[in-house]
C-alpha positions in Angstrom: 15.2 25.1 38.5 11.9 24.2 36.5 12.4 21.5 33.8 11.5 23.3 30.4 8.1 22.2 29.2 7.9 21.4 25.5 5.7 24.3 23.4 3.1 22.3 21.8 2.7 24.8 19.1 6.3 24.7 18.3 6.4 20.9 18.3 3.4 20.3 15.9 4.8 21.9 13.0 1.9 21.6 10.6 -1.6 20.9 10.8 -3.1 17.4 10.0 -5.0 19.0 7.1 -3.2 16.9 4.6 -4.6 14.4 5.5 -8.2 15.4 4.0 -6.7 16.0 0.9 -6.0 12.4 0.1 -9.2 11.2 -0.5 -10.2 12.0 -3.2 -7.0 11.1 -4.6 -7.5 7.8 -3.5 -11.5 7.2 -4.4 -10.0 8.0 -8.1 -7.1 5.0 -7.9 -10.1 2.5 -8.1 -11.3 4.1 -11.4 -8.0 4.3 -13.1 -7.3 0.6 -12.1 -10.5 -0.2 -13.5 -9.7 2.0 -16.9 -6.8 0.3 -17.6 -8.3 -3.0 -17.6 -10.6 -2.3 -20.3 -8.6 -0.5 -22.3 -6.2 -3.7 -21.9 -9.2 -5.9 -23.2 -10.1 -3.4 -25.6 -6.2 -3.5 -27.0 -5.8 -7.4 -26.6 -9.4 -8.1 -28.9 -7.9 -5.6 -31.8 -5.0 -7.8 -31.5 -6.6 -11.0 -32.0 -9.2 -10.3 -34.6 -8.8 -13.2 -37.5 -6.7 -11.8 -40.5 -9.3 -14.0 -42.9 -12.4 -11.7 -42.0 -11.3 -9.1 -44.0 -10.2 -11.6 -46.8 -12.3 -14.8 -46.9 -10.8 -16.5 -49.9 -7.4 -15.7 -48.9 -5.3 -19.3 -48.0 -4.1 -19.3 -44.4 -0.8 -18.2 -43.4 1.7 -20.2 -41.1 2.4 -17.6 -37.6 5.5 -17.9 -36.0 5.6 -20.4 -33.2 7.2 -20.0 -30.0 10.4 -21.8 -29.5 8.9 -24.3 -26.9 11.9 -24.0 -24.7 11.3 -20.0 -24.5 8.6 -19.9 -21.9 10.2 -16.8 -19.7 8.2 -14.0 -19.8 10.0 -12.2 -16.4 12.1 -9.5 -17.4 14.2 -7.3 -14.3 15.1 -3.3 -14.5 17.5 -1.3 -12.4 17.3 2.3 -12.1 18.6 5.3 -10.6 16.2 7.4 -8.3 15.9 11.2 -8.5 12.7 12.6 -5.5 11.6 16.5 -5.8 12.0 18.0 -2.1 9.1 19.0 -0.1 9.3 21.7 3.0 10.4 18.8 5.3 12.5 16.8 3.1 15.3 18.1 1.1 16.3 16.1 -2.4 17.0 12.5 -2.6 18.9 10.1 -5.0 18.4 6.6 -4.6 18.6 3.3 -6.4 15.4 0.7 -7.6 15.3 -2.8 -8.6 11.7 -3.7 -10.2 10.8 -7.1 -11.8 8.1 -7.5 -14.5 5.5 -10.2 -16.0 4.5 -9.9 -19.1 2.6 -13.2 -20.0 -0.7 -10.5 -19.9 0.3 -7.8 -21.9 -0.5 -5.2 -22.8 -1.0 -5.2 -18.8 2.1 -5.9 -17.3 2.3 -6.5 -13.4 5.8 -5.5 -11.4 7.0 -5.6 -8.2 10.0 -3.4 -7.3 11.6 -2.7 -3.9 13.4 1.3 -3.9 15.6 3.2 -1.4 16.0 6.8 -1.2 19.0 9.0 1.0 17.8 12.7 1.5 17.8 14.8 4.5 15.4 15.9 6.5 15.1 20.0 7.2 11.5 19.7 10.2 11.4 22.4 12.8 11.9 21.0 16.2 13.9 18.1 14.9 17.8 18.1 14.8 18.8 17.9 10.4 20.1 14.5 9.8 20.0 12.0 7.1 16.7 11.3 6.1 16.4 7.6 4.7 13.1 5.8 2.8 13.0 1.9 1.7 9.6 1.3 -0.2 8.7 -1.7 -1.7 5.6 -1.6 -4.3 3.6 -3.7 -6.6 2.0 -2.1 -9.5 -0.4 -2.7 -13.1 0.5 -1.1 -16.1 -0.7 -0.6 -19.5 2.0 -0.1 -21.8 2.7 -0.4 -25.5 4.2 -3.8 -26.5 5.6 -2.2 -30.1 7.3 0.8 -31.7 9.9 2.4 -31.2 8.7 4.9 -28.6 6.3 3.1 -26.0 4.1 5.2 -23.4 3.0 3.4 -20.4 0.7 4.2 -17.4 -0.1 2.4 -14.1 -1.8 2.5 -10.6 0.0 0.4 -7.5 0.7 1.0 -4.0 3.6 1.3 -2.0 5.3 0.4 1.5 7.2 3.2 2.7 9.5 2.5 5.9 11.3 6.3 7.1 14.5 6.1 8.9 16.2 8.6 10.5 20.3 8.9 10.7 22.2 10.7 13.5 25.9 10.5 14.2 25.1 11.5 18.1 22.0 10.6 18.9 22.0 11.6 22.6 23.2 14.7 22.1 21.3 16.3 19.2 19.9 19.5 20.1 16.6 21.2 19.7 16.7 24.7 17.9 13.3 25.6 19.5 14.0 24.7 23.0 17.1 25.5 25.3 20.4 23.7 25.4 19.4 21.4 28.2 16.9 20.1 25.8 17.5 17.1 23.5 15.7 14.1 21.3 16.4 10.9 23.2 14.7 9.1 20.0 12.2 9.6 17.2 10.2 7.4 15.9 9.2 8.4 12.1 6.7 6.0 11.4 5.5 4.3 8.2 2.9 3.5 5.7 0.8 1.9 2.8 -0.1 4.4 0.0 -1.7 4.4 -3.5 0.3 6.0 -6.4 0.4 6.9 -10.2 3.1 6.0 -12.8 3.6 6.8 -16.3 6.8 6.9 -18.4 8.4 6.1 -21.6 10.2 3.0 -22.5 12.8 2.9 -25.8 14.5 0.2 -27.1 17.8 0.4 -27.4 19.2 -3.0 -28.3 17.2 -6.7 -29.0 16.8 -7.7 -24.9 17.6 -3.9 -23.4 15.1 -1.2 -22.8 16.0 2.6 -21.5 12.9 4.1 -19.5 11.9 7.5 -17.9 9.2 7.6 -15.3 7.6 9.6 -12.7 5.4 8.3 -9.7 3.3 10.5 -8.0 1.8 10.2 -4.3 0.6 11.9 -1.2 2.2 11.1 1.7 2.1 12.7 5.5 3.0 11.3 8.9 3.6 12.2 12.5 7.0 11.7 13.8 6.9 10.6 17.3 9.6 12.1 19.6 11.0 11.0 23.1 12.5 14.2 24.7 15.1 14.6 27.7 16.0 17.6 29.9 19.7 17.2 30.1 19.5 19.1 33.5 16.6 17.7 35.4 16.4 14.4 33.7 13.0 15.0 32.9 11.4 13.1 29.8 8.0 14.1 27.6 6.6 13.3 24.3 5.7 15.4 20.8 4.6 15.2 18.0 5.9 16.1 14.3 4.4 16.7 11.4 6.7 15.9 8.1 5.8 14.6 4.3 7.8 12.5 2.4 8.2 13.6 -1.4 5.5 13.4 -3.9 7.0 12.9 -7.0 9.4 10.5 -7.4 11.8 10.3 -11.0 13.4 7.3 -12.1 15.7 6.3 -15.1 17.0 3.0 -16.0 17.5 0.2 -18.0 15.2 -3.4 -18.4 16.8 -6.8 -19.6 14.2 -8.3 -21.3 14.1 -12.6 -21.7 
């Protein structure tokens, strides 16, 4: 009996014409980085303008001072992760952790490390938990006052995709025959730019609610070990899958 040969058109589900889009997504990162840090300059020299230019003759007033033992300016959020599906990727709910420095504000630098569970839904690969860890640093401009406070930001991510099954050895191939199955799948990872912006509100004297959304493009080819359960014999694809694009999160910051 002849070992059944893998149909490469079946196996490459899309074509790598994502990949063209991104760059001009990413030439305009740069740009916005750059934006933000003149606006932040622009911001931070309203801020400091002397109060005695427009009033020469008045007499100086004493500023508040710093309690010298208050020098912490890290402040920590936890949040609950919502992703919006793509063709390959159903859904996904998650949890973040993100720490923030605001010693430069109105630019405020954060790292934050995020897992997402979905599922994934790519033809030619069995459905099983689909599972993304994706740590990030990112610079944002945000409002420092009021009682509503916008905020936008540029970073980029580390995205590591995992893939869950209960049998492994045995997960079947819908597009090939039943002697066909994935001996193991290798779903890569990656390093990609993004956009944030959100809303912060304060809701007590040290905690903060916030609602963002961060935006990406993300595509990658899924490498796949195949076995013939009959003939024993073994071959490689290929499959293409993108992670999800837009990513919501809600949560609370402790502030110092």
């Amino acid at each position: 009996m002849n070992p059944v040969q893998p149909d490469e058109d079946k196996i490459r589900a899309r074509p790598d014409s994502i990949k063209g889009r991104k760059r001009p997504y990413c030439r305009a990162l740069p740009v916005a980085a750059v934006s933000l840090v003149l606006l932040a300059g622009i911001l931070h020299a309203q801020g400091t303008m002397p109060e005695s230019s427009s009033s020469p003759h008045s007499f100086p007033i004493e500023q508040p001072v710093k309690p010298p033992h208050d020098t912490s300016h890290f402040s920590y959020a936890i949040s609950g992760l919502f992703t919006i599906k793509t063709e390959e990727v159903r859904n996904g709910f998650g949890i973040g952790i993100t720490g923030l420095f605001d010693r430069f504000r109105p630019l405020v630098p954060s790292g934050s490390l995020n897992i997402v569970i979905s599922s994934l839904d790519v033809v030619g690969l069995p459905k099983a938990d689909f599972v993304i860890i994706s740590p990030a640093l990112d610079l944002t401009l945000r409002k420092s006052a009021g009682r509503l406070r916008p905020y936008a930001g540029v970073g980029v991510n580390l995205h590591f995709s995992q893939l869950v099954l209960d049998e492994p050895a045995n997960a079947r191939i819908s597009v090939y025959d039943s002697t066909t199955q994935a001996r193991h799948i290798d779903m890569g990872w990656g390093v990609t730019p993004h956009l944030r912006v959100g809303l912060i509100i304060p809701v007590g004297r040290k905690q903060h609610i916030f609602l963002e959304g961060r935006f990406m493009s993300v595509s990658h080819n899924a490498e796949v070990s195949y076995r013939d359960r009959y003939t024993g014999n073994e071959w490689q694809g290929t499959v293409h899958y993108r992670i999800p694009s837009v990513w919501i999160s809600v949560g609370i910051i402790q502030v110092p």
